[in-house]
N, C-alpha and C positions, 0 to 999 in steps of 0.2 A: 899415657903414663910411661913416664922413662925409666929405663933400667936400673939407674940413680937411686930415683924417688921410690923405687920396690927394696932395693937392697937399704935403703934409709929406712924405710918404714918394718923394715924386718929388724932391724936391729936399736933401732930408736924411734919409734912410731911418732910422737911429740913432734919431732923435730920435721917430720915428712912432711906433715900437712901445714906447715909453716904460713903457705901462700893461701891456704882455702880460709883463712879469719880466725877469729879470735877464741870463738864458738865452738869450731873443730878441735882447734889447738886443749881447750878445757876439755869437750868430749874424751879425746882420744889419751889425754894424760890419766884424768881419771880411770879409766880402764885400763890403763898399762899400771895404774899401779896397784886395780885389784889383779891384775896379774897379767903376763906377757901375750897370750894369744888372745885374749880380748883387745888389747889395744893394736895389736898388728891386723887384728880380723877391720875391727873398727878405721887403721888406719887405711888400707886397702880398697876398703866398700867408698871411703870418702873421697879418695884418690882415683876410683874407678868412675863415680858420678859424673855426666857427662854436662850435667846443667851447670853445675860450678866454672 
């Protein structure tokens, strides 16, 4: 996980997980826009997953 892709996903979560599919990208918007720390939590944990 790069420096990048953490300060991306803090500040626009959506846009972080850009490379993990189409899936994530839905997961993690919906969350961000019931509200901001759910989609940074969400974008972080998908970002962190090592299987991807």
């Amino acid at each position: 996980m790069s420096f990048w892709r953490v300060l991306l996903a803090i500040f626009f979560p959506p846009l972080s997980v850009i490379g993990k599919g189409c899936g994530s990208i839905l997961i993690v918007f919906l969350l961000w826009l019931c509200g901001w720390v759910p989609g940074v939590i969400a974008a972080l944990v998908i970002l962190n997953n090592p299987e991807r």
